[in-house]
Each structure stands twice: as structure tokens, then as C-alpha cells.
C-alpha positions as YAML, in Angstrom:
chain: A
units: angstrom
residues:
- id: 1
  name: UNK
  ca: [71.07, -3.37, -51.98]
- id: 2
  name: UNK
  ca: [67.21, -2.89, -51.47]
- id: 3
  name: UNK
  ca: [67.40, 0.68, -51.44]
- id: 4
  name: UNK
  ca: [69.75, 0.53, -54.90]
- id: 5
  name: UNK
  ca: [66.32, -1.23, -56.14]
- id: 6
  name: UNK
  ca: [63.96, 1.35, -55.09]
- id: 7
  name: UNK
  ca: [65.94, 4.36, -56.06]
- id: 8
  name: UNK
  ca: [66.08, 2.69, -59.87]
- id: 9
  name: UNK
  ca: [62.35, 2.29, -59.86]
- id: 10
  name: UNK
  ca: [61.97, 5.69, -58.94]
- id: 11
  name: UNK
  ca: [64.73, 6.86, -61.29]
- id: 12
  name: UNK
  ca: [62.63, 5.08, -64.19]
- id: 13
  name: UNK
  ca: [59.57, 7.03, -62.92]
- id: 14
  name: UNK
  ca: [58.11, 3.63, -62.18]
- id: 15
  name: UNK
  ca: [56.22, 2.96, -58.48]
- id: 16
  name: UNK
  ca: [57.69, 0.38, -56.38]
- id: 17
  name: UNK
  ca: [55.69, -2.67, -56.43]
- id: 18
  name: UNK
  ca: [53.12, -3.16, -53.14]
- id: 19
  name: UNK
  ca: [54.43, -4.50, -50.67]
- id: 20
  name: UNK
  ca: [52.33, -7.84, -50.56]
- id: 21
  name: UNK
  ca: [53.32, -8.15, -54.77]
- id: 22
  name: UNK
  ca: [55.65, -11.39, -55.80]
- id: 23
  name: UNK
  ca: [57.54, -8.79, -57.21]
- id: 24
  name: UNK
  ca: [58.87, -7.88, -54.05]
- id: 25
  name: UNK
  ca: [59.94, -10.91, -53.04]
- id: 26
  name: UNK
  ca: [61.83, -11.86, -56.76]
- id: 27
  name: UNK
  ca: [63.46, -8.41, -55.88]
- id: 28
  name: UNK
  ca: [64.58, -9.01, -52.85]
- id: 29
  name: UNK
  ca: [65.98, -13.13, -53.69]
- id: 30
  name: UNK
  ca: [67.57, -11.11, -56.72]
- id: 31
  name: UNK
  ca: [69.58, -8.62, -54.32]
- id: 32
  name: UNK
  ca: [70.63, -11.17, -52.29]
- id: 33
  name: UNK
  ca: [74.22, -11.42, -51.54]
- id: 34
  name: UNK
  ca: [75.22, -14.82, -53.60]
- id: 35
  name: UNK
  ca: [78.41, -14.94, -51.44]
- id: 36
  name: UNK
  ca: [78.96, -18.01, -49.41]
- id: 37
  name: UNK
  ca: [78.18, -17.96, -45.78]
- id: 38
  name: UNK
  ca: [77.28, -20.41, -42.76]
- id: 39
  name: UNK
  ca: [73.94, -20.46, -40.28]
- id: 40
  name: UNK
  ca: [72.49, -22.15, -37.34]
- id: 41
  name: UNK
  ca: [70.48, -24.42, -38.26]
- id: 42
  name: UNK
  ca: [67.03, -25.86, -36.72]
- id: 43
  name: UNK
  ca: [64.71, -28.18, -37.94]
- id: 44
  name: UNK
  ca: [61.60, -29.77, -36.31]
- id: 45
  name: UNK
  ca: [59.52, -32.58, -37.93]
- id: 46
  name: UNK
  ca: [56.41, -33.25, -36.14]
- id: 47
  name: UNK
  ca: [52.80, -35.12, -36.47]
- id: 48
  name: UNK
  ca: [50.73, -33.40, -34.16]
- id: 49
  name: UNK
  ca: [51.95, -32.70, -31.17]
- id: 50
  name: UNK
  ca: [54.72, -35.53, -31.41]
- id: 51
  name: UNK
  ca: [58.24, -34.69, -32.61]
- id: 52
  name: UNK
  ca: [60.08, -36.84, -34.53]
- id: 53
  name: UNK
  ca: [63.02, -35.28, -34.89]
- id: 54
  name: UNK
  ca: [64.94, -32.48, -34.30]
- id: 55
  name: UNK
  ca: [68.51, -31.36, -35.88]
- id: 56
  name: UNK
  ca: [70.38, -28.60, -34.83]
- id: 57
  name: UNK
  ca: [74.09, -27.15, -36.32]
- id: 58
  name: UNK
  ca: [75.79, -24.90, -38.19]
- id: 59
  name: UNK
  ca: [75.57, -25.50, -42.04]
- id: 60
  name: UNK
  ca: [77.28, -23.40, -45.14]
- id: 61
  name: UNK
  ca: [74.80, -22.10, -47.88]
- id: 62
  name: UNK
  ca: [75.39, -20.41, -51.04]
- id: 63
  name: UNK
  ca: [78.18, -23.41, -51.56]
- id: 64
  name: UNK
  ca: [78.03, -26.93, -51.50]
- id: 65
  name: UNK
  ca: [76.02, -28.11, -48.76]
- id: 66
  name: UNK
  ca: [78.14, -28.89, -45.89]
- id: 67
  name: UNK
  ca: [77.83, -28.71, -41.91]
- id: 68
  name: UNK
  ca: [78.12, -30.29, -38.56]
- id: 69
  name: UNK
  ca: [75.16, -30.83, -36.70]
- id: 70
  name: UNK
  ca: [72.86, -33.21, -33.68]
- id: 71
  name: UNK
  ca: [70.00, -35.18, -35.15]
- id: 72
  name: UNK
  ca: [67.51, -36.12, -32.21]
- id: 73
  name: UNK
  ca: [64.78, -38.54, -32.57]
- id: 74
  name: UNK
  ca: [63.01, -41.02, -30.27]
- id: 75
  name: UNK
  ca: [65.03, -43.98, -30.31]
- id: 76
  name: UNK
  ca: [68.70, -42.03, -31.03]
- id: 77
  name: UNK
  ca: [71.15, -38.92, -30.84]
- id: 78
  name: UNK
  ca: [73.53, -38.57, -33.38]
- id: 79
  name: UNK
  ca: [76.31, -36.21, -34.67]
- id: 80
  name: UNK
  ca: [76.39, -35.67, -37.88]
- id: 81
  name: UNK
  ca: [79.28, -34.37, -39.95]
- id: 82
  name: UNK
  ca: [78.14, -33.42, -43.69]
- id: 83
  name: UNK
  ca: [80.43, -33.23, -46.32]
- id: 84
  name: UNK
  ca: [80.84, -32.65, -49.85]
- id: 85
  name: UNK
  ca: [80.90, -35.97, -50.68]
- id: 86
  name: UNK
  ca: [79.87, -38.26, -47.83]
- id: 87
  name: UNK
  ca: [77.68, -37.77, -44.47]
- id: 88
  name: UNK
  ca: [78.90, -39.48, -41.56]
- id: 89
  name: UNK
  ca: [77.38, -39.88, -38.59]
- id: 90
  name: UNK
  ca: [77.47, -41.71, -34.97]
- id: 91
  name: UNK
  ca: [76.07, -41.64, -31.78]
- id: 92
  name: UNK
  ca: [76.52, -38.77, -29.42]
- id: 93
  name: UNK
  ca: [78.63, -38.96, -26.86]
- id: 94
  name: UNK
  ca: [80.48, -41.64, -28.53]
- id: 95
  name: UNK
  ca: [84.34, -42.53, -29.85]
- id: 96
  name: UNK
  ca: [85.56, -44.50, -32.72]
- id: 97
  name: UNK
  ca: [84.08, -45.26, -36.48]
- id: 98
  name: UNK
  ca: [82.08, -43.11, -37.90]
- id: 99
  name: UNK
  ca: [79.04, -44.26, -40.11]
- id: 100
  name: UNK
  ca: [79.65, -43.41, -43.75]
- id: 101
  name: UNK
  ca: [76.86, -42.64, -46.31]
- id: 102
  name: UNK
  ca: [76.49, -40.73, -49.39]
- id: 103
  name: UNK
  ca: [75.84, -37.00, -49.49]
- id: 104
  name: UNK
  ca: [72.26, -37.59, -50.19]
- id: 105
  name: UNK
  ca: [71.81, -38.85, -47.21]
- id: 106
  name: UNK
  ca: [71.57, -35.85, -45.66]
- id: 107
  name: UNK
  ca: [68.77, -34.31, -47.43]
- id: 108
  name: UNK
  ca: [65.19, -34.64, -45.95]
- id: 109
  name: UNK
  ca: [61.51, -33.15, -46.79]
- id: 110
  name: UNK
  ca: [63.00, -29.86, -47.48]
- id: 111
  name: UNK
  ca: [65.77, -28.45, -50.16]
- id: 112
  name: UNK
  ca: [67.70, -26.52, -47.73]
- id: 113
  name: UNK
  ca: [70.52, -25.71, -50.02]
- id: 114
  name: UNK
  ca: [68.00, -24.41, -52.82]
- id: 115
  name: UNK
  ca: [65.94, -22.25, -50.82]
- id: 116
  name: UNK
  ca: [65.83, -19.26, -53.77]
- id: 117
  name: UNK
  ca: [64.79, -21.85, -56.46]
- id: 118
  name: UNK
  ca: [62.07, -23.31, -53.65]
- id: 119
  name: UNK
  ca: [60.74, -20.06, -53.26]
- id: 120
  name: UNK
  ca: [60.68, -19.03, -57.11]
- id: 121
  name: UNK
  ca: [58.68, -22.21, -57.57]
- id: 122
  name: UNK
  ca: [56.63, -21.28, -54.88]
- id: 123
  name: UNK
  ca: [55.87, -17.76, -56.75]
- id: 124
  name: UNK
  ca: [55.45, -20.10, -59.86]
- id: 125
  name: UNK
  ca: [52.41, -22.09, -57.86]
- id: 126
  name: UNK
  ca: [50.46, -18.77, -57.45]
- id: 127
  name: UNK
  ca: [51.88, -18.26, -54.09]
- id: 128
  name: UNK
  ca: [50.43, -15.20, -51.98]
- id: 129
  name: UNK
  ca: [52.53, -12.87, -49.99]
- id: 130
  name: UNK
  ca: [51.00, -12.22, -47.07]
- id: 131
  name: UNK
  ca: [50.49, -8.29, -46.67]
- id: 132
  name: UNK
  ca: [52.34, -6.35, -43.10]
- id: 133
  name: UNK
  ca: [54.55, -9.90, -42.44]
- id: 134
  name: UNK
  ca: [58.61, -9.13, -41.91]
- id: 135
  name: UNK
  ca: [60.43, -10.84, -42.87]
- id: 136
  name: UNK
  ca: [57.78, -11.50, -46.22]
- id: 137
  name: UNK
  ca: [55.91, -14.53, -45.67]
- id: 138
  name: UNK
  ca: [55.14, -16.33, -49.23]
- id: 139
  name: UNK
  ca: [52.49, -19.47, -49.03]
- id: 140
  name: UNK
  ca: [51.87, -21.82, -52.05]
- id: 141
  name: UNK
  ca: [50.49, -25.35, -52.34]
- id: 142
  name: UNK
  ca: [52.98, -28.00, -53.99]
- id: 143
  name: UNK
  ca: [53.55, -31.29, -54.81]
- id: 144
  name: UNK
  ca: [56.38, -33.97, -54.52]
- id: 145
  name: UNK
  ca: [56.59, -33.46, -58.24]
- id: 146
  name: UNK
  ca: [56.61, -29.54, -58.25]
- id: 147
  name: UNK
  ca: [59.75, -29.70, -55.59]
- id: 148
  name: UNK
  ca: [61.22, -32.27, -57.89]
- id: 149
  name: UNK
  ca: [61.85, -29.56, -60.35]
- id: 150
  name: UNK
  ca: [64.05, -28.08, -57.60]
- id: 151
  name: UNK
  ca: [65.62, -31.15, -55.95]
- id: 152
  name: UNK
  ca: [65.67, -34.44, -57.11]
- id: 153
  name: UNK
  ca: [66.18, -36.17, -54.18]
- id: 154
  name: UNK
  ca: [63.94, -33.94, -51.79]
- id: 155
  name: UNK
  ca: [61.02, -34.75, -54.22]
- id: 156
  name: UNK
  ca: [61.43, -38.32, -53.43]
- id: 157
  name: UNK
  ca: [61.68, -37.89, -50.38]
- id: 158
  name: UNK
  ca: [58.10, -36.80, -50.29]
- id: 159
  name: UNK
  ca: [56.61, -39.07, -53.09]
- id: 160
  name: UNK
  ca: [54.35, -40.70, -50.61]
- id: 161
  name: UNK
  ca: [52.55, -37.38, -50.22]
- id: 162
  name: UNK
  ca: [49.75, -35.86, -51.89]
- id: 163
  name: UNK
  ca: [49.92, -32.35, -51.55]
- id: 164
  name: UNK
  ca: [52.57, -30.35, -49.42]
- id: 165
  name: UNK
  ca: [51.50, -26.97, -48.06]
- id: 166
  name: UNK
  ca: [54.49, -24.40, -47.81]
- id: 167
  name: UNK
  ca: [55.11, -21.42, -46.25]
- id: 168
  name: UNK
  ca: [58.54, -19.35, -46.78]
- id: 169
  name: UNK
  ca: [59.93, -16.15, -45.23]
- id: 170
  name: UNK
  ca: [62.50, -13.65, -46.65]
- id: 171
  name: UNK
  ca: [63.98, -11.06, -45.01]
- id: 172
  name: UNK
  ca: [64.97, -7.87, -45.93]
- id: 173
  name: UNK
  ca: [68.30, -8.65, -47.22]
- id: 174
  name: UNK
  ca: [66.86, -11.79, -49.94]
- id: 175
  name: UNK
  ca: [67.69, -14.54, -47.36]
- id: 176
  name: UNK
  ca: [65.09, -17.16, -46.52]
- id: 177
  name: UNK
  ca: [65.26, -17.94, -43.04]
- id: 178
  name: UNK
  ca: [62.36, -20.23, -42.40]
- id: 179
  name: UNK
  ca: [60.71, -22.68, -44.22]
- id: 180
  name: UNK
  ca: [57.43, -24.85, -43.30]
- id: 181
  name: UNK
  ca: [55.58, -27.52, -45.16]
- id: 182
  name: UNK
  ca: [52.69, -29.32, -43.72]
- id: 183
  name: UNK
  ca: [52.65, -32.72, -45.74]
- id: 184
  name: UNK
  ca: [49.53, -34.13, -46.78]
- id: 185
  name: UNK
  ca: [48.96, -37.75, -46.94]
- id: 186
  name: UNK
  ca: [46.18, -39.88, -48.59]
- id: 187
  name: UNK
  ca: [45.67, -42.06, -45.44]
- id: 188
  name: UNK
  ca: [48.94, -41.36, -42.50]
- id: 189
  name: UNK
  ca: [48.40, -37.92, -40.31]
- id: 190
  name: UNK
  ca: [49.68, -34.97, -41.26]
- id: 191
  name: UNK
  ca: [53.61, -34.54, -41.22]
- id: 192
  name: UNK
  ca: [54.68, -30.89, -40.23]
- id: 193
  name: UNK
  ca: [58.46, -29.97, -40.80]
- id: 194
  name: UNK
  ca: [60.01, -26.45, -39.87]
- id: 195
  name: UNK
  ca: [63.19, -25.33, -40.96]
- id: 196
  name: UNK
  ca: [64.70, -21.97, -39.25]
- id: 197
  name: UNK
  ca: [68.14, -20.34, -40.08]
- id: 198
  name: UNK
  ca: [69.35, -17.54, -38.04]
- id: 199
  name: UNK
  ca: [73.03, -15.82, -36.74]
- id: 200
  name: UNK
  ca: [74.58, -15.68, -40.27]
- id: 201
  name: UNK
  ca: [78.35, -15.64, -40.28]
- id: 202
  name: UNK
  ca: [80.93, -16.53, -42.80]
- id: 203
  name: UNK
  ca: [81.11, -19.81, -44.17]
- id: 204
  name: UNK
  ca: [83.55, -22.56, -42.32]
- id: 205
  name: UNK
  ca: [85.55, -25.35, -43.01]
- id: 206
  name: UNK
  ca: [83.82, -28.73, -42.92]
- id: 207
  name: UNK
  ca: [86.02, -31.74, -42.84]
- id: 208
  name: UNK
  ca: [85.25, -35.46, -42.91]
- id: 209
  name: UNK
  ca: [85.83, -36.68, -38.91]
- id: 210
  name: UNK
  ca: [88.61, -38.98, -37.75]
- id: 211
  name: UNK
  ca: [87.81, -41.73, -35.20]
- id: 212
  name: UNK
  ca: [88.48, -40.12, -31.52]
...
């Protein structure tokens, strides 16, 4: 779809943008493939060298935000089963009820099911794009009330914070497949969270768990 891009510009007798333009990165989230489709998942939140948690799964994107996944932190293990309407969740390795909560729930620091609108806002923060990075690296300074704009919930999330530092990358076929933010706070250390999608399939069925 890229190369349908560049042969237009060239058709129009117009020169590809530079490589380290925004341009290039609003073409490339504009050639995406808006078809829905699943991902491993991986997310680290840290403060320092300290994590604090870690969830790994399979989630669907480009559709309602669904998945199954293991959320790890000090005191627990969970599996987590996310829905369209509910999240449920209970310890690993055990049987019966399931925890019930509302699909909220399962957002965090970063709007993983609006990663093209997080990046356009990102371009609209006088982001730079970082020149010879592949997959395109864009970096842009935000706050809870910028990613508001984007996701409701994910800006509250981070109202505490003063200033959230984010870096996104896109690869060559419009799909972001890592996002970091290292959140600023006026007096608590530094919160860094890393999200990082990779082995893209097609999307899968995600149903709400039965007691087992």
C-alpha cells in the first residue's frame, strides 16, 4: 500500500516527503489496513529499576477491545479475560468465580485500542520523527489532558501526572507496535510504561469465562 503512495506522489510530479517528515508517518497510519486483527501483547510498567507489573496475551485491535491475557505484579498473578462489556479476572492457577468488572477496567496509562489517534495527537504536539529509525520512531511531550482528547478514561488514569513523555513506533505497513511514556510526577519517581505488539494474526473470538 506504501508503494501505491509513492508511485502517486511521483505520478503528481511531487517528491516524496523525507523520510524523518510527519508526513511520512500520517501516510503510513493512513495506508494502514483498518481490518480487524489480533497481537501478542506485552506491557511493562516500571519505576526505576522495579517492575510493577507486567501483562502478557493476545488482544484484538482494529475492533472492540477484547483479549485474554496474565497480569503479574508483586503481590498477585492473574488471568484476565477482556470482553466487550465486562473484564473478569482471577488468580492464576485457580478454579471457580471469576471477578467481574466493567470494561474500563481494563484500560491503564496507555490507549492501546487508539494507537492511530495517540499517534496523530502526538504529531499534533510537535512530535519529531527521529531520522534512520525502522520501524519510524515519533517522540512528543503530552499531558493527561492532551491523551484525554483520545481516551477518556486513559487520561484519568494519568491525572496525577504532570507531563508524560511518549515515544511511538510505526512500521512499514501503518501499525504501531510499541508505545512508551515516561510519566512525570510533581513529587513520586518517575513511572515508565512500555507497550509492545508483535506476531499479528487474525482477530479471535473472546468470550466471557465459565467457572472451571
Amino acid at each position: 500500500m506504501l508503494s501505491v503512495v509513492a508511485l502517486s506522489a511521483c505520478a503528481s510530479n511531487q517528491p516524496a516527503p523525507p523520510k524523518g517528515s510527519p508526513q511520512v508517518v500520517r501516510d503510513r497510519l493512513a495506508a494502514a489496513d483498518d481490518a480487524p486483527y489480533s497481537a501478542a501483547l506485552r506491557a511493562v510498567t516500571q519505576s526505576g529499576p522495579r517492575r510493577l507489573q507486567l501483562m502478557e496475551g493476545r488482544v484484538n485491535l482494529n475492533a472492540p477491545f477484547t483479549g485474554r491475557t496474565t497480569d503479574t505484579t508483586e503481590e498477585y498473578t492473574e488471568d484476565v479475560v477482556i470482553t466487550r462489556q465486562k473484564v473478569y479476572r482471577r488468580a492464576s492457577g485457580t478454579h471457580g468465580v471469576w471477578q467481574e468488572f466493567p470494561a474500563s477496567a481494563a484500560k491503564g496509562g496507555i490507549p492501546a485500542d487508539r494507537l492511530p489517534q495517540y499517534v496523530r495527537l502526538m504529531l499534533g504536539h510537535s512530535a519529531s520523527v527521529h531520522r534512520g529509525s525502522e520501524p519510524l520512531r515519533v517522540s512528543a511531550r503530552l499531558t493527561p489532558k492532551d491523551i484525554e482528547s483520545v481516551d477518556r478514561t486513559v487520561g484519568r488514569n494519568l491525572r496525577s501526572a504532570t507531563a508524560i513523555d511518549a515515544d511511538a513506533w510505526i512500521n512499514d505497513e501503518g501499525r504501531v507496535v510499541r508505545v512508551r511514556q515516561k510519566i512525570h510526577f510533581a513529587s513520586d519517581p518517575d513511572i515508565e510504561a512500555t507497550l509492545t505488539l508483535t506476531d499479528f494474526k487474525s482477530s479471535m473470538p473472546v468470550n466471557a469465562p465459565v467457572a472451571s
